[in-house]
BALOBA-1460 file (C-alpha; in Angstrom, 3 decimals):
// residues 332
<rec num="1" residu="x" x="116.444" y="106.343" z="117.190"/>
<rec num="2" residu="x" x="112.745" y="105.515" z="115.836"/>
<rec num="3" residu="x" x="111.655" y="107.787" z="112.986"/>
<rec num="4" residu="x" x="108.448" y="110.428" z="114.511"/>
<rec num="5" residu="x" x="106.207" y="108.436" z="113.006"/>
<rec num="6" residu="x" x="107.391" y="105.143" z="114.689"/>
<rec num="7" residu="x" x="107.864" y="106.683" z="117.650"/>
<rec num="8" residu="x" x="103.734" y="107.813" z="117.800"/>
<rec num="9" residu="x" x="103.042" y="104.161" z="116.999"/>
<rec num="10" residu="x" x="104.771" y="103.046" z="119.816"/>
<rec num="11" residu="x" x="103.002" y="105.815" z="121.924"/>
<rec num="12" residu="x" x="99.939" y="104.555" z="120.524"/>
<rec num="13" residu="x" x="100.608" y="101.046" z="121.562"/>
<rec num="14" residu="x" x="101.301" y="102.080" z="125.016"/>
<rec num="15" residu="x" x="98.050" y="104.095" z="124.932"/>
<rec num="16" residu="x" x="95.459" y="101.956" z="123.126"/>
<rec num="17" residu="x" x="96.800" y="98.039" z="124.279"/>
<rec num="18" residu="x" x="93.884" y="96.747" z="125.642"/>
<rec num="19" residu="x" x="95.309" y="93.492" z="126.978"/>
<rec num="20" residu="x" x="95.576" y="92.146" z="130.913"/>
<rec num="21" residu="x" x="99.323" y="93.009" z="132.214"/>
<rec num="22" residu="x" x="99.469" y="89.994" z="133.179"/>
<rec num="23" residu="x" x="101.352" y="88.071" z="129.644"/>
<rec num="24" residu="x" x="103.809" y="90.856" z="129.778"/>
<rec num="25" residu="x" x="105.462" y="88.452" z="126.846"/>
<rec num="26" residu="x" x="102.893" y="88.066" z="124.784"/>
<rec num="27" residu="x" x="102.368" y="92.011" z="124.989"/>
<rec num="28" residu="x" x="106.209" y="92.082" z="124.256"/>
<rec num="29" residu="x" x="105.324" y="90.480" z="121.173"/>
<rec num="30" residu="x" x="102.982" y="92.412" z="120.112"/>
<rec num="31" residu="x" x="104.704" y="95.230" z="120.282"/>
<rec num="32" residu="x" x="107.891" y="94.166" z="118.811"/>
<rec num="33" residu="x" x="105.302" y="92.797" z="115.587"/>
<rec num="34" residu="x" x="104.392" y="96.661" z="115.542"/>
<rec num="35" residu="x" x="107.644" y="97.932" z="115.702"/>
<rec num="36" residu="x" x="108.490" y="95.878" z="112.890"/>
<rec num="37" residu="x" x="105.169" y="97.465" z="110.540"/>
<rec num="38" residu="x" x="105.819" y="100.767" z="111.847"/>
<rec num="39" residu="x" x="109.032" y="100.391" z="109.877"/>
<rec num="40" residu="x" x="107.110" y="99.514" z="106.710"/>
<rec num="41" residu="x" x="104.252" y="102.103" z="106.542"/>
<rec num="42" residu="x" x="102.484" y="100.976" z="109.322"/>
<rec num="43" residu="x" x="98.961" y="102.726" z="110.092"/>
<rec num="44" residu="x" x="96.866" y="100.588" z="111.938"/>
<rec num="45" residu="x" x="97.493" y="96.688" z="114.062"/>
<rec num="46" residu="x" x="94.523" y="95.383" z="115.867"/>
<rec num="47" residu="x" x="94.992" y="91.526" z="117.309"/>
<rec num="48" residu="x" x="91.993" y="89.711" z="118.491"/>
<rec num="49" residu="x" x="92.486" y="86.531" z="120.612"/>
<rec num="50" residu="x" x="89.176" y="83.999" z="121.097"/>
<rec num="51" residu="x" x="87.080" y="86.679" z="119.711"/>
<rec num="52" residu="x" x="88.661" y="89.419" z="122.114"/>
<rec num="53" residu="x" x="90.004" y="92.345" z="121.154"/>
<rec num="54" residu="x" x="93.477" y="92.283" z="123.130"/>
<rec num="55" residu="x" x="95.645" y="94.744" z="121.183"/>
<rec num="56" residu="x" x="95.436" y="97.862" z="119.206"/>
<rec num="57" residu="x" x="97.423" y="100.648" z="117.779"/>
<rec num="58" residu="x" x="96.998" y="103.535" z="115.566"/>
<rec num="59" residu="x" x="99.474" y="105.717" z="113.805"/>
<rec num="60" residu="x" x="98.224" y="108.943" z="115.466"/>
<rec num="61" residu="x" x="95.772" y="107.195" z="117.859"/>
<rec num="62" residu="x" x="93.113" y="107.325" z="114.755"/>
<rec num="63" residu="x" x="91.891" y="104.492" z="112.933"/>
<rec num="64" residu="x" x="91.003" y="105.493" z="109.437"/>
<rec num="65" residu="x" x="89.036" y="103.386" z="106.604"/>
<rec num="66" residu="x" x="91.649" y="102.396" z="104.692"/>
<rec num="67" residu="x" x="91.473" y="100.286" z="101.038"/>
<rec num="68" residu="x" x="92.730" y="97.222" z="100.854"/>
<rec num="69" residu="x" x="93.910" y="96.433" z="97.450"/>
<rec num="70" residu="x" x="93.946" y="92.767" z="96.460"/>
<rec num="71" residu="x" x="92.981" y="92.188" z="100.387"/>
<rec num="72" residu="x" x="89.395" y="92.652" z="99.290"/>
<rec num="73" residu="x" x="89.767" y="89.553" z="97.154"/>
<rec num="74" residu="x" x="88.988" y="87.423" z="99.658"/>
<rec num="75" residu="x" x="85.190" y="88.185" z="100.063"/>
<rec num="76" residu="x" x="84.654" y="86.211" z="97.142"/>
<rec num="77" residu="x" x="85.685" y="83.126" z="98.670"/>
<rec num="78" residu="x" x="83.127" y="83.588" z="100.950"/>
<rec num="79" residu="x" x="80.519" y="85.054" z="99.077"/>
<rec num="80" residu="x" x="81.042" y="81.612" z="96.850"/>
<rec num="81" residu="x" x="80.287" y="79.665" z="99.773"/>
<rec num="82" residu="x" x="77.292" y="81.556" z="101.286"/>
<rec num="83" residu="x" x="75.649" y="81.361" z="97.982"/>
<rec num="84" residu="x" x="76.671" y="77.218" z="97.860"/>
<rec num="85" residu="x" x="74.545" y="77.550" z="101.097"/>
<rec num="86" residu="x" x="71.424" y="79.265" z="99.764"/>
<rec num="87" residu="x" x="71.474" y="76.884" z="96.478"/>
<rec num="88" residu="x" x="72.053" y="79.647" z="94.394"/>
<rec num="89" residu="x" x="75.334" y="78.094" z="92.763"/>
<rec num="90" residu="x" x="77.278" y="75.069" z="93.345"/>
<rec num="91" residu="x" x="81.239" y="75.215" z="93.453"/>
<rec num="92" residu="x" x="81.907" y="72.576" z="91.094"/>
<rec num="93" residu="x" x="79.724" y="74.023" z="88.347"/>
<rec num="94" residu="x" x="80.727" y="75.191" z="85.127"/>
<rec num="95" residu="x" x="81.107" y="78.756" z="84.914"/>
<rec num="96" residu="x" x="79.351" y="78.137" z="81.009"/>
<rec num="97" residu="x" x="76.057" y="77.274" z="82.981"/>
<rec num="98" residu="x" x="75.555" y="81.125" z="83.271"/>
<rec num="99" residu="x" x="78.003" y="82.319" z="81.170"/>
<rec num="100" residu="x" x="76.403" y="81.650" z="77.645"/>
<rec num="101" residu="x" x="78.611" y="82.937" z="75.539"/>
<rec num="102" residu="x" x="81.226" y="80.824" z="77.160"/>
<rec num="103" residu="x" x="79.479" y="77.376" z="75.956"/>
<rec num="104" residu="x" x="80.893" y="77.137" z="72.482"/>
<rec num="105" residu="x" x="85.280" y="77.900" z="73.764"/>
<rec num="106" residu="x" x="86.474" y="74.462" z="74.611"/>
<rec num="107" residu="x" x="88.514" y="75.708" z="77.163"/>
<rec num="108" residu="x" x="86.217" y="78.318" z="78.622"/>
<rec num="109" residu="x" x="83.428" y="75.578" z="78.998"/>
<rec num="110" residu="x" x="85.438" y="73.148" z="81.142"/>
<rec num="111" residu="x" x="85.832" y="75.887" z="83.612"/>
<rec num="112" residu="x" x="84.019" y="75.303" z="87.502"/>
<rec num="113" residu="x" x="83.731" y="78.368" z="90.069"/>
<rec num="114" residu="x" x="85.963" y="76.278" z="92.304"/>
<rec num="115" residu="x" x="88.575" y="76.853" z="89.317"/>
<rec num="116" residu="x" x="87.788" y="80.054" z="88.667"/>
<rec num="117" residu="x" x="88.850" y="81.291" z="92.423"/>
<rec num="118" residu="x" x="91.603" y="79.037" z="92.693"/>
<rec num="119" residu="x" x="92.938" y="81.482" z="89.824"/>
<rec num="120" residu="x" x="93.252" y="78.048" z="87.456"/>
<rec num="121" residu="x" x="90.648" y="78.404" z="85.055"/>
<rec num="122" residu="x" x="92.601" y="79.367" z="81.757"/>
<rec num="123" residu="x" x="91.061" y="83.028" z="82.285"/>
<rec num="124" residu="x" x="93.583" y="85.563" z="81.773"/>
<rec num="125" residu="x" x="94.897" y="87.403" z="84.732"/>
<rec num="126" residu="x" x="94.248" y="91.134" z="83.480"/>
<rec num="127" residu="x" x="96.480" y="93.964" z="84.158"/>
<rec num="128" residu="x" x="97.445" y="94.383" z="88.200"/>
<rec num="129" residu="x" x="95.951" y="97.059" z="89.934"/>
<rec num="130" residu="x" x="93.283" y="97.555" z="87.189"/>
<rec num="131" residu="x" x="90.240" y="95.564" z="87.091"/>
<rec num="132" residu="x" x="87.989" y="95.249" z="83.946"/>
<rec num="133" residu="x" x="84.782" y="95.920" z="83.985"/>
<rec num="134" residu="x" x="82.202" y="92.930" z="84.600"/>
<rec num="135" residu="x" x="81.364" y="92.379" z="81.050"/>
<rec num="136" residu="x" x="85.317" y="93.206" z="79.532"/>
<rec num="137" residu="x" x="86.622" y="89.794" z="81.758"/>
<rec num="138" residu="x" x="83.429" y="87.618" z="80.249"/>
<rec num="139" residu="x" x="85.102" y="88.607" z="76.768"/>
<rec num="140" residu="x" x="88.683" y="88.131" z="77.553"/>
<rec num="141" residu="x" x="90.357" y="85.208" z="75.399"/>
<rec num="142" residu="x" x="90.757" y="81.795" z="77.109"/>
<rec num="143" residu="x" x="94.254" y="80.814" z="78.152"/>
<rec num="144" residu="x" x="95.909" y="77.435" z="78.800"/>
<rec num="145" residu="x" x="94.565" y="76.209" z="82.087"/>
<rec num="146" residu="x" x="95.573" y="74.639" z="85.123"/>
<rec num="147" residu="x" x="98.053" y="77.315" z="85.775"/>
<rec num="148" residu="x" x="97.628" y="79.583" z="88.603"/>
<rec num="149" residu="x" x="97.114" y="82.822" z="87.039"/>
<rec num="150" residu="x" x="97.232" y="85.645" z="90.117"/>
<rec num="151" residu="x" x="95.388" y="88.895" z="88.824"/>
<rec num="152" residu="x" x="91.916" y="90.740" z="88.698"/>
<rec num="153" residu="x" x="89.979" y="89.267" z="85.912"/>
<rec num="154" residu="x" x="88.891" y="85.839" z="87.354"/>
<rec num="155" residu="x" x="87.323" y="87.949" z="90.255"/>
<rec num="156" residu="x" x="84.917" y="90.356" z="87.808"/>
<rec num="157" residu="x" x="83.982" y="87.107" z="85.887"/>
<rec num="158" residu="x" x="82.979" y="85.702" z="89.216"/>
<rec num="159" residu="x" x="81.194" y="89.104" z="89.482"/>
<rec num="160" residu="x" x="79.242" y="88.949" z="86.586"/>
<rec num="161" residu="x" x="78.460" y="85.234" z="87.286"/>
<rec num="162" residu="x" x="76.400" y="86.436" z="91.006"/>
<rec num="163" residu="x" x="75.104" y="89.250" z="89.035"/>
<rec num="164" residu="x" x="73.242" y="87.284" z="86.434"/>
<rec num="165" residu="x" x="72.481" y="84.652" z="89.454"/>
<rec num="166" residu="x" x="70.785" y="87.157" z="91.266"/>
<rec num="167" residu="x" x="68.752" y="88.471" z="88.101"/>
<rec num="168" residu="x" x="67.713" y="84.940" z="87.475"/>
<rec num="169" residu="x" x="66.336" y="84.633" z="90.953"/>
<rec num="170" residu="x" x="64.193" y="88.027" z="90.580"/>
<rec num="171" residu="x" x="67.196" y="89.851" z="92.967"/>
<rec num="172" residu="x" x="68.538" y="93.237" z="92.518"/>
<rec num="173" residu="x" x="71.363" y="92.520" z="90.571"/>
<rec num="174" residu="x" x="73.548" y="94.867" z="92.574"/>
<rec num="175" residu="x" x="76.803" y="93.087" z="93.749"/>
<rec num="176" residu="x" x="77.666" y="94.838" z="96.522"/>
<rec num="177" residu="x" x="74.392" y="95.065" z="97.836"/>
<rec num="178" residu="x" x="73.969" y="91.506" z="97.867"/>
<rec num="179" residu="x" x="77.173" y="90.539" z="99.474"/>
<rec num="180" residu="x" x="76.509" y="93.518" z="102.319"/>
<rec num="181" residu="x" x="73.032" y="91.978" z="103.027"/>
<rec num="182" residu="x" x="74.174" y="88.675" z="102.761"/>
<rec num="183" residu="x" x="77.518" y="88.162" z="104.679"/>
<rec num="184" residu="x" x="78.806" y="91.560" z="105.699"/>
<rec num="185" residu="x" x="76.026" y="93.662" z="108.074"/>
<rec num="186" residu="x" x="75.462" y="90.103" z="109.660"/>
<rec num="187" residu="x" x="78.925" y="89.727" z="111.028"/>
<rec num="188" residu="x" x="79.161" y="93.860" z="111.954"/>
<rec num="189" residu="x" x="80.980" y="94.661" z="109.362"/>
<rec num="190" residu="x" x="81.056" y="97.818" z="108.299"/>
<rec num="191" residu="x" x="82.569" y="99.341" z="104.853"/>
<rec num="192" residu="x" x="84.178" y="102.698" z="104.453"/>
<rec num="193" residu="x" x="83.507" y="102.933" z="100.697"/>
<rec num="194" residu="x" x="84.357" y="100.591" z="97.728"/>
<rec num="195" residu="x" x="85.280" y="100.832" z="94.118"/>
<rec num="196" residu="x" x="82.996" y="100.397" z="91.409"/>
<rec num="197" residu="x" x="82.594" y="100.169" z="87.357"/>
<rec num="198" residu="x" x="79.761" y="100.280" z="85.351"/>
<rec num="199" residu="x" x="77.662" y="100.210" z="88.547"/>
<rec num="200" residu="x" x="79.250" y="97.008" z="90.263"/>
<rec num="201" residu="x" x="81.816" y="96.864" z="92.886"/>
<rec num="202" residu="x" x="85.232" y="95.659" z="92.085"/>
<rec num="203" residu="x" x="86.246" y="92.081" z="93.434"/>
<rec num="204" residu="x" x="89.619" y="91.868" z="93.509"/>
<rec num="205" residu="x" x="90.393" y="95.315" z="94.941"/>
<rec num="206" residu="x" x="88.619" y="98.318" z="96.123"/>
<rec num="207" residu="x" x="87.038" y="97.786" z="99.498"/>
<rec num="208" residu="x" x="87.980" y="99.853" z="102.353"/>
<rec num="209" residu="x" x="87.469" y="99.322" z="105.840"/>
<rec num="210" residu="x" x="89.121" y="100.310" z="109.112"/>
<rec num="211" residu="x" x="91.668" y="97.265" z="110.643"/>
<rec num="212" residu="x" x="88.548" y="96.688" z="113.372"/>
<rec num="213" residu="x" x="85.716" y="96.135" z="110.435"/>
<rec num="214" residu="x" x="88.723" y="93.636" z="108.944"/>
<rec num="215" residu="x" x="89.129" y="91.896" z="111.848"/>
<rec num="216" residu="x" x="85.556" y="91.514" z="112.590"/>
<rec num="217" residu="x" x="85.144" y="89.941" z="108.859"/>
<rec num="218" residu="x" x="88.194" y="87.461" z="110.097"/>
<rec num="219" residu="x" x="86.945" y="86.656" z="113.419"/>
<rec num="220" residu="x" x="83.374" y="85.522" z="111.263"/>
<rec num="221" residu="x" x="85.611" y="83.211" z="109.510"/>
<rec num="222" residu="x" x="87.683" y="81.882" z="112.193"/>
<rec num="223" residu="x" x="84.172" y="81.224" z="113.801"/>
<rec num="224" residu="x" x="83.295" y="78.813" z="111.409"/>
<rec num="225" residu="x" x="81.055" y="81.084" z="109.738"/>
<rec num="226" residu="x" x="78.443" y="81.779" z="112.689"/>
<rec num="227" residu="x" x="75.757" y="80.036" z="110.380"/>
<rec num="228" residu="x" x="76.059" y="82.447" z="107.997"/>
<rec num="229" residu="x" x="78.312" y="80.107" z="105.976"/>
<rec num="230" residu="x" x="78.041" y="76.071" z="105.377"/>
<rec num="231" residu="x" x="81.243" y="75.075" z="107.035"/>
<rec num="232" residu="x" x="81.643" y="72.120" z="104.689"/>
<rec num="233" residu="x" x="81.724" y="75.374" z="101.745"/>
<rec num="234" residu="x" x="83.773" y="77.214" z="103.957"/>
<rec num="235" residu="x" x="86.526" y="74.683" z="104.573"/>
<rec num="236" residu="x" x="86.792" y="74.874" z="100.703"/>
<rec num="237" residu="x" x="88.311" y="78.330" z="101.216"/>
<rec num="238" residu="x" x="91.301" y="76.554" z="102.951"/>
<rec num="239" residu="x" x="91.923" y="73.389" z="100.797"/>
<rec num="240" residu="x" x="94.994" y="74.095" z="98.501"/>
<rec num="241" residu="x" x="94.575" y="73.984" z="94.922"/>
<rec num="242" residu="x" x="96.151" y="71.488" z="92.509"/>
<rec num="243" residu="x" x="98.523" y="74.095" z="91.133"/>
<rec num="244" residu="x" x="99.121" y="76.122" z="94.236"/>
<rec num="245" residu="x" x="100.067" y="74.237" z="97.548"/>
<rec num="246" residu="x" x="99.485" y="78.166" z="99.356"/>
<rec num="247" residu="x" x="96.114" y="79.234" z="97.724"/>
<rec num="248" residu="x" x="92.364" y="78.209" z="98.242"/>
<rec num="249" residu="x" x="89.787" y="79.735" z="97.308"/>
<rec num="250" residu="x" x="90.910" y="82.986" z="96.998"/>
<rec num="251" residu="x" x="92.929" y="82.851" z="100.349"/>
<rec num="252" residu="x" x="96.672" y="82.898" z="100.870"/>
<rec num="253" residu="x" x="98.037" y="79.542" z="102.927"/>
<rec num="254" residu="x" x="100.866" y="79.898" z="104.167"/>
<rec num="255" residu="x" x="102.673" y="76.535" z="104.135"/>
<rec num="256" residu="x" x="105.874" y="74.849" z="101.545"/>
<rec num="257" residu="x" x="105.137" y="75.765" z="97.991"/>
<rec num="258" residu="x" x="103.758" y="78.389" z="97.942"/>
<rec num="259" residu="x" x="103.146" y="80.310" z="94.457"/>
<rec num="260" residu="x" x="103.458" y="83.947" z="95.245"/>
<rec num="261" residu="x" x="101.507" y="86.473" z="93.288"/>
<rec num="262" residu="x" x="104.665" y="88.081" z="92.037"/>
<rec num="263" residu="x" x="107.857" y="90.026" z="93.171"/>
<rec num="264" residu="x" x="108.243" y="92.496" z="95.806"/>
<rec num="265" residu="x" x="104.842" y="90.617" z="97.780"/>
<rec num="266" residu="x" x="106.733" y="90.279" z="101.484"/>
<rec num="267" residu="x" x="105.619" y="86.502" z="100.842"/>
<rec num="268" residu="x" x="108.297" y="84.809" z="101.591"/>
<rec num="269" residu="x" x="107.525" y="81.004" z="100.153"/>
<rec num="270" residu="x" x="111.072" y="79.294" z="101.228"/>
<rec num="271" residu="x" x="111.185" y="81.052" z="104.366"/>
<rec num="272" residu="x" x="107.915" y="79.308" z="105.879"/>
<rec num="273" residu="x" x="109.604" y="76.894" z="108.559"/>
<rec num="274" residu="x" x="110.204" y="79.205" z="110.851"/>
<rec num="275" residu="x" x="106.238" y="79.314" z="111.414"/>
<rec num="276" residu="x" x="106.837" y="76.751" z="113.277"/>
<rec num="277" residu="x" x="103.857" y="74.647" z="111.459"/>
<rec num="278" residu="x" x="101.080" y="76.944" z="112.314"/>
<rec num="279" residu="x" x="98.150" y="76.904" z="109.527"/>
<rec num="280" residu="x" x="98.291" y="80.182" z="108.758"/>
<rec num="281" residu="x" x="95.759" y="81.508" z="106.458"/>
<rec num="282" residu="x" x="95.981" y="85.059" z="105.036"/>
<rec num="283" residu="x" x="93.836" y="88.026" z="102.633"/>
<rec num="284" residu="x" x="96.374" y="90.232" z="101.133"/>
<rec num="285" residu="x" x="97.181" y="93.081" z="99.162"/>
<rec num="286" residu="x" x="99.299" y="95.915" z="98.050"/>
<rec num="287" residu="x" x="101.173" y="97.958" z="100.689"/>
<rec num="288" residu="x" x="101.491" y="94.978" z="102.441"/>
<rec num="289" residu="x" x="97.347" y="95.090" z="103.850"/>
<rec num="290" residu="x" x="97.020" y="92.207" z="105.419"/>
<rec num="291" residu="x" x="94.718" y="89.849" z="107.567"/>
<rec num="292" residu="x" x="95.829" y="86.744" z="108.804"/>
<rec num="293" residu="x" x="93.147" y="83.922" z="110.591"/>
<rec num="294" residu="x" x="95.941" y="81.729" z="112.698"/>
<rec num="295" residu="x" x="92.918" y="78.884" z="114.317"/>
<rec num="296" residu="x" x="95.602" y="77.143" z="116.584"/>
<rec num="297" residu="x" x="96.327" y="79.797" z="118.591"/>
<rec num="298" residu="x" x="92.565" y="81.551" z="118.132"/>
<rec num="299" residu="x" x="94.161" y="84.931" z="116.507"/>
<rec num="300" residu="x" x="92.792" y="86.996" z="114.276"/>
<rec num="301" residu="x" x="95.678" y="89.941" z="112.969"/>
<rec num="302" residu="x" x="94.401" y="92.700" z="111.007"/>
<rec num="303" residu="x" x="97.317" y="95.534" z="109.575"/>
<rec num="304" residu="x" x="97.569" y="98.063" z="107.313"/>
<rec num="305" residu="x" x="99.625" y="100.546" z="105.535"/>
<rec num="306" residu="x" x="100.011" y="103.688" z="103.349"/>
<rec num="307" residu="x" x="101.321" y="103.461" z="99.978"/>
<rec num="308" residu="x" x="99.533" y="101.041" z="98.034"/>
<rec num="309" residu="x" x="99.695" y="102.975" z="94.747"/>
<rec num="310" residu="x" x="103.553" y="103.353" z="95.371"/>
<rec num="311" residu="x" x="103.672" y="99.398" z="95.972"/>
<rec num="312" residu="x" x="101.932" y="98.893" z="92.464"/>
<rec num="313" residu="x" x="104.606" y="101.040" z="90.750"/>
<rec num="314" residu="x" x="107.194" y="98.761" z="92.672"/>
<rec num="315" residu="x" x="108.678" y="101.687" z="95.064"/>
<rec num="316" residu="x" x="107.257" y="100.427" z="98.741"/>
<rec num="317" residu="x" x="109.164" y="99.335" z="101.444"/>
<rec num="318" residu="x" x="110.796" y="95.673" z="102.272"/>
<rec num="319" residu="x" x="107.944" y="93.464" z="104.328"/>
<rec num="320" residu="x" x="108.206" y="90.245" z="105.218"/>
<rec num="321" residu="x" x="105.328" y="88.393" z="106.855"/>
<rec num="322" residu="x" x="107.563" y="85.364" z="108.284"/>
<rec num="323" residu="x" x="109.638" y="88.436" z="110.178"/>
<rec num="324" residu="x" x="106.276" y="90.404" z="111.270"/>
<rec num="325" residu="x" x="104.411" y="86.563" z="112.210"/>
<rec num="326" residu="x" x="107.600" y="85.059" z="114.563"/>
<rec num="327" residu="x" x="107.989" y="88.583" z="115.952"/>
<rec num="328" residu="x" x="104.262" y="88.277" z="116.444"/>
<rec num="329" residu="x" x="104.090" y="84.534" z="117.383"/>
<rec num="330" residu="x" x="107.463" y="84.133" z="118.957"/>
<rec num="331" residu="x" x="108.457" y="81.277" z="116.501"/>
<rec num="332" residu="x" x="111.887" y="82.507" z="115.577"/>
């Protein structure tokens, strides 16, 4: 028998579906892909096809603003590109150019913001779970580079690099506020709340939004950026990196060779053939949050779970997105 709190998903999704009758299988899909997150902590699933909301369902029939750990990573990628639009950076310049004190490290100096997001910059990946501030990740100590390095610090040096950008420019040098104006109220995106130190939001974690705002944020992307990003920038995003066949610019691919970010992810990088080829891009985080941009088949899958702090200490529940994605897709 389903647990209670399965069983008022399921209600939900019999409640809140939005989709024509019509493709009862695809709607059999869709619920069997909730089934399956119900099982794991499931809160919220919300499926948009061409733009179209055609699926929804909410543990309890409310969608909350929930955080989503590393999933907020992700924003960088395209904040990186919006501000390759304006002129205010370019992707393949050295991080030194605005980082002074980084000039005189010989392995500091030869790092680009394309590097820097693609985690292979020699900068030290910080402890999970707890950023630095903006100014701790400038100082910490180079490390060999070309290695993928998956962790917070690369994401408040990138933080401290669009501060001083914007001071240079005569901006308000606050972070948030920039990427809000910028990228964010544009597409309809709303934020629930988000973390901050010293004044700045965090980068690699700390947003929190409800599955719809997530989805929205996706559905921008999957639209090419709606002229709010340079599509030539934005393809960056989904170009593998050197040392990790299944990471761009601070987006998860999911294709052979994948590097995961460490144990326990649900990423399963041996398991990917039964995708069935699909370019499958993906933001990510703890407690198994997750958004996934699928462009052949015009989907855009938001969900999200409870639990993130138990999923840092190691003690959350088995997920898998190959078995929620061929439930999903019907690719097994």
């Amino acid at each position: 028998m389903p647990t209670p709190t399965r069983r008022r998903l399921l209600v939900g999704l019999a409640a809140t579906a939005v989709a024509a009758p019509a493709r009862l299988r695809a709607q059999d899909r869709l619920a069997a892909a909730a089934a399956y997150s119900a099982t794991a902590g499931g809160v919220s699933l919300v499926v948009f096809e061409r733009g179209r909301e055609v699926f929804r369902a909410h543990r309890d029939g409310v969608e909350p603003a929930l955080e989503l750990a590393s999933g907020t990573k992700s924003f960088s990628g395209l904040l990186a590109a919006a501000m390759a639009q304006d002129g205010l950076l370019a992707l393949d310049e050295r991080c030194a150019d605005t980082l002074s004190e980084w000039r005189e490290d010989p392995v500091r100096t030869q790092a680009t913001i394309r590097t820097l997001l693609q985690l292979a910059a020699g900068v030290a990946s910080g402890p999970t779970g707890r950023p630095p501030t903006y100014a701790a990740a400038v100082a910490f100590p180079a490390e060999v580079p070309g290695v993928f390095r998956y962790g917070p610090t690369p994401f408040q040096v990138f933080g401290e690099i669009v501060r001083r950008k914007l001071v240079a420019t005569g901006q308000p040098d606050d972070v948030l506020t920039f990427l809000q104006r910028r990228l964010l109220t544009p597409a309809g995106v709303e934020v629930g709340g988000w973390r901050r130190q010293a004044g700045q939001p965090n980068l690699p974690s700390g947003a929190r939004l409800t599955a719809t705002a997530w989805a929205r944020f996706g559905q921008m992307v999957q639209d090419g950026g709606r002229g709010l990003v340079d599509p030539t920038a934005l393809a960056a995003c989904f170009a593998s990196s050197p040392v990790n066949p299944g990471y761009g610019l601070t987006w998860w691919l999911l294709r052979p060779g994948l590097v995961p970010p460490g144990p326990r992810a649900g990423i399963d990088a041996d398991d990917f053939g039964r995708l069935g080829g699909l370019d499958i891009r993906m933001a990510a985080g703890a407690g198994n949050q997750r958004l996934y941009l699928i462009p052949e088949r015009e989907l855009v899958v938001v969900r999200q779970a409870d639990g993130v702090l138990r999923a840092l200490r190691g003690r959350g529940p088995t997920w898998s997105d190959v078995e929620f994605l061929t439930r999903l897709l019907g690719t097994a």
